[in-house]
Gaussian input, Z-matrix of N, CA and C with variables (Angstrom, degrees):
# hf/3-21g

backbone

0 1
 N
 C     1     B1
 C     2     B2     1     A1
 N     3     B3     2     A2     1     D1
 C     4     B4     3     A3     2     D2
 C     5     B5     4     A4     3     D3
 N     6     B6     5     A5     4     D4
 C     7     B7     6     A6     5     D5
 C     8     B8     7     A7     6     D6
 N     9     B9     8     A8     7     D7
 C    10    B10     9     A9     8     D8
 C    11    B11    10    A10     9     D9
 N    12    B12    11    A11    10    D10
 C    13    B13    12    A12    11    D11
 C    14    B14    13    A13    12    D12
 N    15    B15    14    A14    13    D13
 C    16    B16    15    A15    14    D14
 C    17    B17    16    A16    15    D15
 N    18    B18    17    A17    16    D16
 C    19    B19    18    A18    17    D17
 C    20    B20    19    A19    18    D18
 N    21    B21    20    A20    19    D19
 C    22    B22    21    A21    20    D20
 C    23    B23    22    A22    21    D21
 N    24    B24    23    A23    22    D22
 C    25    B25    24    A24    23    D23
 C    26    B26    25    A25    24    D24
 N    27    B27    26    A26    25    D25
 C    28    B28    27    A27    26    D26
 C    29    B29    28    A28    27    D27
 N    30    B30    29    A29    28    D28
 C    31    B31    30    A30    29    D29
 C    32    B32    31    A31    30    D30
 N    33    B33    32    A32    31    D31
 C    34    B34    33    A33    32    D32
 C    35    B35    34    A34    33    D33
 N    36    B36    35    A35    34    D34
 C    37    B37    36    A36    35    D35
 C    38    B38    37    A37    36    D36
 N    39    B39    38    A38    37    D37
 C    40    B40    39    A39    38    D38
 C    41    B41    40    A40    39    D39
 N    42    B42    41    A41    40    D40
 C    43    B43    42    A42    41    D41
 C    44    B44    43    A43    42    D42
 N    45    B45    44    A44    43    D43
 C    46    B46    45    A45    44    D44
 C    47    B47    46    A46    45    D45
 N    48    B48    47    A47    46    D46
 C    49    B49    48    A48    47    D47
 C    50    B50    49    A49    48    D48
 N    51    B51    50    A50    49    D49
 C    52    B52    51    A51    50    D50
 C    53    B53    52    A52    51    D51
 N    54    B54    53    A53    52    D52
 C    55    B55    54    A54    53    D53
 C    56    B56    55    A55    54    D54
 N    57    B57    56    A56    55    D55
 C    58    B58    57    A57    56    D56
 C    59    B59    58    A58    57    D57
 N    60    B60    59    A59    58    D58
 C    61    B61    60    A60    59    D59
 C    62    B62    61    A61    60    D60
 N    63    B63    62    A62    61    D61
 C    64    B64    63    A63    62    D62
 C    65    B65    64    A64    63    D63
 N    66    B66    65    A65    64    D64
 C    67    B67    66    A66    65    D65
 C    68    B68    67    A67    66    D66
 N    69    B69    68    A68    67    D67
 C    70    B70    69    A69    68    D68
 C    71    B71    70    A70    69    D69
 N    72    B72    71    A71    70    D70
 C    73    B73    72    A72    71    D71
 C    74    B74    73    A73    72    D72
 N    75    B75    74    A74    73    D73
 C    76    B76    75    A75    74    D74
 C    77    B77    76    A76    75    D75
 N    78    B78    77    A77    76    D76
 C    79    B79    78    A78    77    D77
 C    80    B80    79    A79    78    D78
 N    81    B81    80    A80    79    D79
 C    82    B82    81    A81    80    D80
 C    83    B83    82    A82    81    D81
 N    84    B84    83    A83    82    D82
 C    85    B85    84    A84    83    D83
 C    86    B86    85    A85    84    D84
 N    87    B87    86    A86    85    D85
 C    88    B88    87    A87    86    D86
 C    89    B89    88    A88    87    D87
 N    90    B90    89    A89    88    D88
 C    91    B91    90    A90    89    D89
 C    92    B92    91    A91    90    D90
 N    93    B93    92    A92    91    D91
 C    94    B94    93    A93    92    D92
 C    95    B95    94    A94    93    D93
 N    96    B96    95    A95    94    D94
 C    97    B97    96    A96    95    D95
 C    98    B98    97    A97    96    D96
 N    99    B99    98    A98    97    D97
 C   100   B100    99    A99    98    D98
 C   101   B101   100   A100    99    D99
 N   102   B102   101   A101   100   D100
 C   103   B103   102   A102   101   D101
 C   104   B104   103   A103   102   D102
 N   105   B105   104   A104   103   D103
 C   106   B106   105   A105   104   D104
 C   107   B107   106   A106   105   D105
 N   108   B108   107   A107   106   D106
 C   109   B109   108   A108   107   D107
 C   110   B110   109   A109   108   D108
 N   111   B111   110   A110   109   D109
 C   112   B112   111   A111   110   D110
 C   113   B113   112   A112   111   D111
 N   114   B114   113   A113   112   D112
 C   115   B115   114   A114   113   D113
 C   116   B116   115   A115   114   D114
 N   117   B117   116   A116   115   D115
 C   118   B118   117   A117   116   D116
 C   119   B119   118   A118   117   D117
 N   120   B120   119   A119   118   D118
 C   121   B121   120   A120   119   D119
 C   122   B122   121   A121   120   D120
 N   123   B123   122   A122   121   D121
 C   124   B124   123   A123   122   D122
 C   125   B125   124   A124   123   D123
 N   126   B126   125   A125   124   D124
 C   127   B127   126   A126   125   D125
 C   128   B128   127   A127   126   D126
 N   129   B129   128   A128   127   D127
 C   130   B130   129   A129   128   D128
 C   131   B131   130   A130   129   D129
 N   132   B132   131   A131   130   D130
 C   133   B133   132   A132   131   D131
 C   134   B134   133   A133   132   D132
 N   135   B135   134   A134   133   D133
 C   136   B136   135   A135   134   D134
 C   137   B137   136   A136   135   D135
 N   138   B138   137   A137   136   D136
 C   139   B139   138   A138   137   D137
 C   140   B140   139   A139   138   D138
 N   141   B141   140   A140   139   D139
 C   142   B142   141   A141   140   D140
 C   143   B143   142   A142   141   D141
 N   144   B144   143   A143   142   D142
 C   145   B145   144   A144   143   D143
 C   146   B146   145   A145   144   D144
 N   147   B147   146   A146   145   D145
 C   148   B148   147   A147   146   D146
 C   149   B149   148   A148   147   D147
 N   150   B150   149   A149   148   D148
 C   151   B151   150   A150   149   D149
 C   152   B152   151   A151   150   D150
 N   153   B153   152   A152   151   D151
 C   154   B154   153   A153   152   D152
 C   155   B155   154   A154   153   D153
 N   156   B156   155   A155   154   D154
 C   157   B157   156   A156   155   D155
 C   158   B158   157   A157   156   D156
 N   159   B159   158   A158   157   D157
 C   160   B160   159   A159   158   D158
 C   161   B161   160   A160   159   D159
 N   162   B162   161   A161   160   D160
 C   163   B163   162   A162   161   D161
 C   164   B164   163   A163   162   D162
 N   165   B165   164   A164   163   D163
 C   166   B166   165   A165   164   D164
 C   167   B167   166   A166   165   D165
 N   168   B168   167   A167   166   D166
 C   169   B169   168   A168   167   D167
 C   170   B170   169   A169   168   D168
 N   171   B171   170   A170   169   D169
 C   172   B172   171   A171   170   D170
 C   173   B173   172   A172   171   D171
 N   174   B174   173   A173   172   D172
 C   175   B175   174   A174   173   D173
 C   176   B176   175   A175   174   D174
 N   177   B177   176   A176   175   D175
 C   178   B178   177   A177   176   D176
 C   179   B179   178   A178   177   D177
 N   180   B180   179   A179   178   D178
 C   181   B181   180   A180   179   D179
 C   182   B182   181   A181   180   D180
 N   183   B183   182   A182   181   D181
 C   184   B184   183   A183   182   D182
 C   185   B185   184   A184   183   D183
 N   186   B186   185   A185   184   D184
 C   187   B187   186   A186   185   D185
 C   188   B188   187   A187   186   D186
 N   189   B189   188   A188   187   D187
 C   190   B190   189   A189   188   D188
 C   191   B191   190   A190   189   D189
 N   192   B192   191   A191   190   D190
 C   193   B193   192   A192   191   D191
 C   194   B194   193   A193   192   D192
 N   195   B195   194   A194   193   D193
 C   196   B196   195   A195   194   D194
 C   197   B197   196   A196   195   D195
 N   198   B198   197   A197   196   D196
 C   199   B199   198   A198   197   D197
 C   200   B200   199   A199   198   D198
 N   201   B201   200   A200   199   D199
 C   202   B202   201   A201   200   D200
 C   203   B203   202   A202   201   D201
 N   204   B204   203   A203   202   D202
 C   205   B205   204   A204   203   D203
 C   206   B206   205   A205   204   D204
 N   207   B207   206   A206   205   D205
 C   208   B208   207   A207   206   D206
 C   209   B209   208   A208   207   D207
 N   210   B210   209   A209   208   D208
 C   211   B211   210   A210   209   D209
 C   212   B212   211   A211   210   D210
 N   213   B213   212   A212   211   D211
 C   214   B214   213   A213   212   D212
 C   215   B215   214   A214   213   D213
 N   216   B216   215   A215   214   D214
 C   217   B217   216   A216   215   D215
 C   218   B218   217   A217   216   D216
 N   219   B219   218   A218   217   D217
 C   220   B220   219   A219   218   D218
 C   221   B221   220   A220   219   D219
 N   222   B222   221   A221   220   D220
 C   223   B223   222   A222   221   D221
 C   224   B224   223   A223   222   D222
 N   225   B225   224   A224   223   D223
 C   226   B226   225   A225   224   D224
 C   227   B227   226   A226   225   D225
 N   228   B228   227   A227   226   D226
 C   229   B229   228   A228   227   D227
 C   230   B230   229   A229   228   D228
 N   231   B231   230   A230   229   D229
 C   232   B232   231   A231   230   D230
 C   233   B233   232   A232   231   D231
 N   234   B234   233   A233   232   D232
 C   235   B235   234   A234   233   D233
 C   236   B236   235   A235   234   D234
 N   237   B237   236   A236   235   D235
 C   238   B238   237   A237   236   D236
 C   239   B239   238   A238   237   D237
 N   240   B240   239   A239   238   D238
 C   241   B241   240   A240   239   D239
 C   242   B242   241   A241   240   D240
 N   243   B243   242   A242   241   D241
 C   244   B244   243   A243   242   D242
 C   245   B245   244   A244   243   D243
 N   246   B246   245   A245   244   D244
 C   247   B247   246   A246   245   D245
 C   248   B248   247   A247   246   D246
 N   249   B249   248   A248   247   D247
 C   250   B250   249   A249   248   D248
 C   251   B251   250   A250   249   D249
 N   252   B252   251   A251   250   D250
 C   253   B253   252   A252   251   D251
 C   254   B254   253   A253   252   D252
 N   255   B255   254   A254   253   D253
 C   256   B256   255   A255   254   D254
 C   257   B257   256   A256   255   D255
 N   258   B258   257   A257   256   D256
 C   259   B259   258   A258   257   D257
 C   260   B260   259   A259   258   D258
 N   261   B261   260   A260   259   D259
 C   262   B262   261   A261   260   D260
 C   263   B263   262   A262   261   D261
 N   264   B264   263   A263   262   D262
 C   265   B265   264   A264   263   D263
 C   266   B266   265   A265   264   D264
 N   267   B267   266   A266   265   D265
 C   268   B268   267   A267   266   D266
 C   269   B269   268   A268   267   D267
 N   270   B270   269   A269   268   D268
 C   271   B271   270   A270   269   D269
 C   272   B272   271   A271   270   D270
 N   273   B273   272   A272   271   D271
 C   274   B274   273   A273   272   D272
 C   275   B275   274   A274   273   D273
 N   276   B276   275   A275   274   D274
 C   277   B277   276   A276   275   D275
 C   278   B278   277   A277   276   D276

   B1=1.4574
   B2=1.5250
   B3=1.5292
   B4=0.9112
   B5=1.5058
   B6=1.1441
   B7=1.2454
   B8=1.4035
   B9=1.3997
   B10=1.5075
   B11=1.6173
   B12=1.4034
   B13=1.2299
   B14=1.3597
   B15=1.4136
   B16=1.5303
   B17=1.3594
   B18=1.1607
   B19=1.7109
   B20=1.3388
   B21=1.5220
   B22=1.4107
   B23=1.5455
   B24=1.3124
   B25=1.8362
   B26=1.6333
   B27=1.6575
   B28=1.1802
   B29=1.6961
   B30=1.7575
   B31=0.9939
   B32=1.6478
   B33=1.6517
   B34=1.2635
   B35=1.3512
   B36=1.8063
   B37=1.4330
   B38=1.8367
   B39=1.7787
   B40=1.1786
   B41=1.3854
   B42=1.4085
   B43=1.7120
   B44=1.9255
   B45=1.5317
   B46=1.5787
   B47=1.3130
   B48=1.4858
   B49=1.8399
   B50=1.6498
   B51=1.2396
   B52=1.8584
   B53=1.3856
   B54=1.1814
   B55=1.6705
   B56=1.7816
   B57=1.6999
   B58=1.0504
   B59=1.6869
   B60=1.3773
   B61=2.0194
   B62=1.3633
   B63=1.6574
   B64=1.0610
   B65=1.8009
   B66=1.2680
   B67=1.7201
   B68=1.5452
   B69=0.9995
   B70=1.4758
   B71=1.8529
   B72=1.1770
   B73=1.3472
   B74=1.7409
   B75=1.1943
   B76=2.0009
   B77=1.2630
   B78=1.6345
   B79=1.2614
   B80=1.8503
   B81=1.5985
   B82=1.5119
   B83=1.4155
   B84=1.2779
   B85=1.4322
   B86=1.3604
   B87=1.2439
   B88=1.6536
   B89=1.6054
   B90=1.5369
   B91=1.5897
   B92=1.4769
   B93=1.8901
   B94=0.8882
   B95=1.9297
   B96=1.3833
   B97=1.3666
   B98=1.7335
   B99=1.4219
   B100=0.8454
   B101=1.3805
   B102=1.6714
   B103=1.4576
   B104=1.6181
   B105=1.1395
   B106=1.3868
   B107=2.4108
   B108=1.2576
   B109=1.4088
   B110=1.9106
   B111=1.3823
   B112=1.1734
   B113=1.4867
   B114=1.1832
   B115=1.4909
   B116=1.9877
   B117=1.4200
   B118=1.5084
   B119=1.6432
   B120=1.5728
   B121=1.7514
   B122=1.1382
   B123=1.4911
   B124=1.2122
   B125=1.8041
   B126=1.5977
   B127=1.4949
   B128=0.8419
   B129=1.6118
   B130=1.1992
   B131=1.5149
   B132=1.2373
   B133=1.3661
   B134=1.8139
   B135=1.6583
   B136=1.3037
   B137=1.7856
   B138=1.5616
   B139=0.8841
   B140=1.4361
   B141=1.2698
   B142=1.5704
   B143=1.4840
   B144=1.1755
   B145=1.4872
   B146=1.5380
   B147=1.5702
   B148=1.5048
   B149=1.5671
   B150=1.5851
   B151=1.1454
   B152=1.3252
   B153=1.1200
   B154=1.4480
   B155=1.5904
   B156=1.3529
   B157=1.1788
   B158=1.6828
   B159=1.1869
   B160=1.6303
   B161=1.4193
   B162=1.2986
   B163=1.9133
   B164=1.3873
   B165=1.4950
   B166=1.4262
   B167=1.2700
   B168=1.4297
   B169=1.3603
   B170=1.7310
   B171=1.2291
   B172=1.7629
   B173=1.8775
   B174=1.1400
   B175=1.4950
   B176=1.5265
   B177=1.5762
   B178=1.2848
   B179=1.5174
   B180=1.5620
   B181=1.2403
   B182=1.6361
   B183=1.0623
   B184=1.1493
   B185=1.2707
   B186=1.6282
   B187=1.2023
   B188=1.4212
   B189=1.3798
   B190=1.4356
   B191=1.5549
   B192=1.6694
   B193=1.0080
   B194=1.7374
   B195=1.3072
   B196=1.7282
   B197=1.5021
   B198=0.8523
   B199=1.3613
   B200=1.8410
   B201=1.0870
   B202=1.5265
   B203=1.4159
   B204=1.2240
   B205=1.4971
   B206=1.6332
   B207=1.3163
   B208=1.6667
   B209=0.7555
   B210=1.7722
   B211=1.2784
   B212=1.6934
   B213=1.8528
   B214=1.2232
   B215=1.9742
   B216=0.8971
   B217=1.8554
   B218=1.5153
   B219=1.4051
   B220=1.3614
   B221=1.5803
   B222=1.3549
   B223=1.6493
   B224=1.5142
   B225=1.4941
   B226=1.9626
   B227=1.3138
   B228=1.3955
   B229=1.4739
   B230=1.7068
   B231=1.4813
   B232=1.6764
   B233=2.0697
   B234=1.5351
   B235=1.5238
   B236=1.1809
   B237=1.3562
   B238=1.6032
   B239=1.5710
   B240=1.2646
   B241=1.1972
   B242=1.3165
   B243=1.7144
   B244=1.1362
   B245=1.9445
   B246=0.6922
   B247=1.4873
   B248=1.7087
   B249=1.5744
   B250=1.4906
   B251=1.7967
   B252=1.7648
   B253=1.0632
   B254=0.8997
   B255=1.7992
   B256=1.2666
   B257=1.5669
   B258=1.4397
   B259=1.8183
   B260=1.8624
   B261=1.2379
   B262=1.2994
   B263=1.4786
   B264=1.0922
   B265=1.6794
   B266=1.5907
   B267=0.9751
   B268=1.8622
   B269=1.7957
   B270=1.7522
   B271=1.3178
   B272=2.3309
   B273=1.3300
   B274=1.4493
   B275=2.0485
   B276=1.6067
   B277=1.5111
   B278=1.8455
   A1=109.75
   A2=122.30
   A3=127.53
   A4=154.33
   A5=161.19
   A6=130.34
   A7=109.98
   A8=121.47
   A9=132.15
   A10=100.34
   A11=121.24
   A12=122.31
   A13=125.20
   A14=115.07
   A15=129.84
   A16=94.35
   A17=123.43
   A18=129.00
   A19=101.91
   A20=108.82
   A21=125.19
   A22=123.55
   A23=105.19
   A24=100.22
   A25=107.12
   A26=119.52
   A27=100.09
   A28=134.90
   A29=114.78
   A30=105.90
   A31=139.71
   A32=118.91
   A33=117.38
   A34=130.61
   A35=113.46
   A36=114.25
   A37=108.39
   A38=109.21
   A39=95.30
   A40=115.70
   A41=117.86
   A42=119.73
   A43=107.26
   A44=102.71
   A45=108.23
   A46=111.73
   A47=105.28
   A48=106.53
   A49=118.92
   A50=91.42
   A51=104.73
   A52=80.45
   A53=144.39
   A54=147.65
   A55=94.46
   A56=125.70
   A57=118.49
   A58=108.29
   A59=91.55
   A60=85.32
   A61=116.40
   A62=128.27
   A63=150.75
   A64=70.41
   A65=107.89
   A66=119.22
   A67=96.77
   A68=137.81
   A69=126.67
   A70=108.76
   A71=112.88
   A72=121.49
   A73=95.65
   A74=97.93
   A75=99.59
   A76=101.92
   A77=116.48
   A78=132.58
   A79=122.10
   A80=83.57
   A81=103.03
   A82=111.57
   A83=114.79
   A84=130.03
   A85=114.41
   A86=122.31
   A87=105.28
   A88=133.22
   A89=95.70
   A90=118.48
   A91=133.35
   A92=96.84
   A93=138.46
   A94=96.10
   A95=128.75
   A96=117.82
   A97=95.76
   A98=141.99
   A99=141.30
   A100=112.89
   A101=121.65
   A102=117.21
   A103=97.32
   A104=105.71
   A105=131.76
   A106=96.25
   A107=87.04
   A108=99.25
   A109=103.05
   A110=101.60
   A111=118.55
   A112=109.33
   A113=125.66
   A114=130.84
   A115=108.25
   A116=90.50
   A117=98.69
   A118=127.69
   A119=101.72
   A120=108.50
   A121=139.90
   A122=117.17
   A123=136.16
   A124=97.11
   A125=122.63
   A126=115.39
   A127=126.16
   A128=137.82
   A129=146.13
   A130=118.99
   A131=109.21
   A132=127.31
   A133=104.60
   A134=90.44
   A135=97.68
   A136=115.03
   A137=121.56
   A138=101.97
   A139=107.99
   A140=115.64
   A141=137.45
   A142=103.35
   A143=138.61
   A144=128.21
   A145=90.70
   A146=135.85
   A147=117.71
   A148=106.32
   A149=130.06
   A150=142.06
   A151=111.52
   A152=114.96
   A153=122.94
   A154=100.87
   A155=139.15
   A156=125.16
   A157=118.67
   A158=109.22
   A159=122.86
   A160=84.79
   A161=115.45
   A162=122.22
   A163=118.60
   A164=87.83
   A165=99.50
   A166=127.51
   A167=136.41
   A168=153.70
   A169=95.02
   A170=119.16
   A171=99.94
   A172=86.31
   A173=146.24
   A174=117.33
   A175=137.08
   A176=96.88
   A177=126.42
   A178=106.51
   A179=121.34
   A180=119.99
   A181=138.73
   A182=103.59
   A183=108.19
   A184=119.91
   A185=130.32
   A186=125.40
   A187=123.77
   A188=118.03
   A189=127.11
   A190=111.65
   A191=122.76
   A192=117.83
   A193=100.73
   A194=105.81
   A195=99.55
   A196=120.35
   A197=130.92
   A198=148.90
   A199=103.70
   A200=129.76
   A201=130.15
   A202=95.17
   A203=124.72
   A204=123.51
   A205=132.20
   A206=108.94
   A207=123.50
   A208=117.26
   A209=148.61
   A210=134.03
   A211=130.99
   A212=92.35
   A213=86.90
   A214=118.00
   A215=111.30
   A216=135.98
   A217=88.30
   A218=124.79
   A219=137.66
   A220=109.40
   A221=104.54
   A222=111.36
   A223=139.43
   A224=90.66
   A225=91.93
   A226=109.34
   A227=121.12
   A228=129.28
   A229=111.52
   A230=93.34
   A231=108.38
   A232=86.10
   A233=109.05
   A234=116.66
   A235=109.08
   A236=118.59
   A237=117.08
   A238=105.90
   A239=140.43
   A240=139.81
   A241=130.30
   A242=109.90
   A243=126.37
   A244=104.81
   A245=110.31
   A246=115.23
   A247=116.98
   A248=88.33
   A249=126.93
   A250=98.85
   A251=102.53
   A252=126.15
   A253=149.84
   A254=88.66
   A255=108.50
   A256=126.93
   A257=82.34
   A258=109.76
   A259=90.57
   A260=117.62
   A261=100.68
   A262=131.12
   A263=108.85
   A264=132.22
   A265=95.62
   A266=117.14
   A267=120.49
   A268=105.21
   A269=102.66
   A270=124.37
   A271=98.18
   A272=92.99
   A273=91.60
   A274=100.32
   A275=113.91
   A276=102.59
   A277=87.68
   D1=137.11
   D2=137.13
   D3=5.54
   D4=120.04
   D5=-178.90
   D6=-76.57
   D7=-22.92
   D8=-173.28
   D9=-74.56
   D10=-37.67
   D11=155.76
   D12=-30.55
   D13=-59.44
   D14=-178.12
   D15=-57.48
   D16=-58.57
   D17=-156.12
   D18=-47.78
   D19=-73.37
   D20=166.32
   D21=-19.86
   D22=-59.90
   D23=-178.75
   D24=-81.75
   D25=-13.69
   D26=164.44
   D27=-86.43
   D28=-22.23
   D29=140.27
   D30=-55.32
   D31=-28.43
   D32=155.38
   D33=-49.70
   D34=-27.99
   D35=178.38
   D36=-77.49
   D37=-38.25
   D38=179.11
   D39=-104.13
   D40=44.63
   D41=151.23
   D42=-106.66
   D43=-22.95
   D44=172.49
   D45=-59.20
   D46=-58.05
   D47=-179.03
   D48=-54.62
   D49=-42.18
   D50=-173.96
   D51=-67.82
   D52=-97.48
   D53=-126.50
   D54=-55.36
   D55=-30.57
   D56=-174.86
   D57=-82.20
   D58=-36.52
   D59=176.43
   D60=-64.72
   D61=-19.88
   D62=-146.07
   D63=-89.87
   D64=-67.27
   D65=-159.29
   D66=-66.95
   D67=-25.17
   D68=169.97
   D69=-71.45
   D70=-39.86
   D71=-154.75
   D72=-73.71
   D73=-21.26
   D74=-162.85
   D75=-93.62
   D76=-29.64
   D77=-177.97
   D78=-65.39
   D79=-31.89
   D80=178.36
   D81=-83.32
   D82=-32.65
   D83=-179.85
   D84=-83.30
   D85=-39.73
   D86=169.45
   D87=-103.01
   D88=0.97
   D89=178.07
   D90=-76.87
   D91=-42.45
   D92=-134.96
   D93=-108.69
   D94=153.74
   D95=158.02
   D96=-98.74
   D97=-23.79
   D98=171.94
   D99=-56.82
   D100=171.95
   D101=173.41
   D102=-94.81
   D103=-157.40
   D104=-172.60
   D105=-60.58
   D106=-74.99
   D107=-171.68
   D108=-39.43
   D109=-86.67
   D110=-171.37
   D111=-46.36
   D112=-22.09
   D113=-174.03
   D114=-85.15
   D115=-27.65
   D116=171.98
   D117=-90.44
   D118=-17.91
   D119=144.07
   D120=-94.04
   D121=-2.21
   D122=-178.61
   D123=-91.59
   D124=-41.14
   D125=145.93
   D126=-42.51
   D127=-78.63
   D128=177.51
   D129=-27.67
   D130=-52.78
   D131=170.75
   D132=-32.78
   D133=-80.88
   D134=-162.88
   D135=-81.96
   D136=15.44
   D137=158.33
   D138=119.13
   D139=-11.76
   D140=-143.17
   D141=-109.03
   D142=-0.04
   D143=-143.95
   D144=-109.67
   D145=-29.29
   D146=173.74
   D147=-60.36
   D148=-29.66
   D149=170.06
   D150=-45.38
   D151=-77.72
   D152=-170.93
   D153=-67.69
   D154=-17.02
   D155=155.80
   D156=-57.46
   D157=-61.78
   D158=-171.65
   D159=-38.50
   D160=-64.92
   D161=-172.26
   D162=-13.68
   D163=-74.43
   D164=176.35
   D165=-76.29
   D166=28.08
   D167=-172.03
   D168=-109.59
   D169=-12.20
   D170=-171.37
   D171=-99.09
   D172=-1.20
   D173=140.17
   D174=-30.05
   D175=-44.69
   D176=-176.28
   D177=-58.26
   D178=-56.33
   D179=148.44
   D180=-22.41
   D181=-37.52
   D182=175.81
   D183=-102.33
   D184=-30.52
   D185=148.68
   D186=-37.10
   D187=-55.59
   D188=179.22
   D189=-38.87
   D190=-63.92
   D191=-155.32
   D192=-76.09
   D193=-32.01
   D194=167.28
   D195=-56.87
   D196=-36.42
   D197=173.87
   D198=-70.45
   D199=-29.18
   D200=-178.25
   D201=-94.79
   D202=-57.97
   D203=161.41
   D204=-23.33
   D205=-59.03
   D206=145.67
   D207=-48.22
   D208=-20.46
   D209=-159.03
   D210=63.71
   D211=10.82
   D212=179.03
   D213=-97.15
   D214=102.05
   D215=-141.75
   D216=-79.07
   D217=-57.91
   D218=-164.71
   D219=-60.72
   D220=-65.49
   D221=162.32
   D222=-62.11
   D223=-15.34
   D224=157.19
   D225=-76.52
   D226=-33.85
   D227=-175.39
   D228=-55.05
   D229=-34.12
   D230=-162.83
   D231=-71.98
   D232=-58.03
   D233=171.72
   D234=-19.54
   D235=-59.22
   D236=-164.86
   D237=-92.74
   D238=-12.93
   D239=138.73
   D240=-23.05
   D241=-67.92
   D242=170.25
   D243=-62.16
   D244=-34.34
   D245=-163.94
   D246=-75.33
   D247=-15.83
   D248=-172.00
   D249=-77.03
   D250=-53.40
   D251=175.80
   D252=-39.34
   D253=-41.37
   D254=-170.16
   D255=-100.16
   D256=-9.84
   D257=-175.31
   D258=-81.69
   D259=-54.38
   D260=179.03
   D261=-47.80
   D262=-36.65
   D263=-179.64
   D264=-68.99
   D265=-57.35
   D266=-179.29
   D267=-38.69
   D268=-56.11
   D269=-163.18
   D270=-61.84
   D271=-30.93
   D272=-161.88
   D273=-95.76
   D274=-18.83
   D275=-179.80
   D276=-95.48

């Protein structure tokens, strides 16, 4: 691989995370009577926060296929990286 390769799937990892915090943040905001903050300790609290992660992981979905659509191959890879990521983090809160 490339070094532009590397670049590529590592901006793919940090448009996966962002598009998923993006998907937590909207999730909290239109779901939620809480805001963003309080809605994310009021999860935590009760147990809920690998939940509301997974949630916000179907952005990621949709990034991907835009990103395969473009032809950009390296940075969908990075998509499912992060996505890879994020499931672990779910598995461990």
């Amino acid at each position: 691989m490339k070094l532009t390769d590397y670049i590529q799937l590592f901006l793919g990892i940090v448009i996966g995370l962002a598009a998923a915090l993006l998907g937590v943040y909207l999730f909290l905001e239109l779901f939620t009577d809480n805001g963003f903050e309080n809605g994310l300790s009021t999860m935590r609290a009760e147990g809920l926060l690998g939940k509301v992660i997974t949630i916000g992981t179907v952005l990621n979905l949709i990034v991907f296929f835009i990103l395969i659509r473009l032809k950009k191959d390296m940075m969908a890879w990075g998509i499912i990286a992060a996505t890879a990521i994020l499931a672990l983090i779910t598995l461990i809160v």
